[in-house]
C-alpha angles and dihedrals in degrees: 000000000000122000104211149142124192126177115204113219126185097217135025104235112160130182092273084078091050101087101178084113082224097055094047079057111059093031079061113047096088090185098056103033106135129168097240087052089054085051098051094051091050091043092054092038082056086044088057098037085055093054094041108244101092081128092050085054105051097263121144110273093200117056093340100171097047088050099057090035082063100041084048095055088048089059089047090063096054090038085062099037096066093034082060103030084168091062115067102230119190142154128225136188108209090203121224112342125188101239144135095265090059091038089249095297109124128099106238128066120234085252092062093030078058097060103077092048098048097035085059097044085054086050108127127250107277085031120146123291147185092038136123113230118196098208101311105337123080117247128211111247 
């Protein structure tokens, strides 16, 4: 049996899109990542949106909150990868898949948007762990 976790983004978004100098920090200090320390960038980055200068501060202008939502979830991979080193726990982004949710507009079919998912959840045991895959290549965070 394979032991594996795969979280499924819709876009690949990594830290290198998160400008808030602080937050591009800790996103990026593998060895340090901690999930406190992911908490404590996205509760200062609501702290600023609340008080409305989330763009003064570094923060994403366009689409700010789905962008660090994604750039979290990314830590969090990496967070849990080292935490099991024995699951192979990886996160792919399936591209842009013709589906209801997109109106039927993107440029894959489900069938090729399929491939990266399923290629990492047949992955065998010692496989690699903690990455980000768009579709079947493997991206940089």
């Amino acid at each position: 049996m394979h032991n594996f976790h795969i979280k499924l983004q819709a876009l690949v978004l990594t830290s290198i899109y998160v400008s808030n100098e602080r937050a591009k920090a800790v996103l990026g200090d593998v060895e340090n990542l901690t999930e406190e320390r992911v908490d404590e960038v996205l509760s200062q980055y609501l702290k600023d949106y609340k008080e409305g200068s989330w763009e003064t501060k570094g923060w994403p202008a366009y689409l700010s909150a789905y962008q660090l939502s994604k750039a979290a979830m990314n830590s969090d991979t990496r967070i849990l990868a080292k935490k099991y080193p024995g699951i192979c726990i990886n996160c792919v982004c399936p591209g842009y898949v013709k589906t209801d949710i997109n109106y039927y507009t993107g440029i894959l079919s489900v069938e090729e948007g399929a491939e990266g998912p399923v290629r990492l959840a047949l992955l065998p045991h010692g496989g690699p762990s903690g990455l980000l895959f768009e579709q079947l290549e493997e991206e940089e965070f």
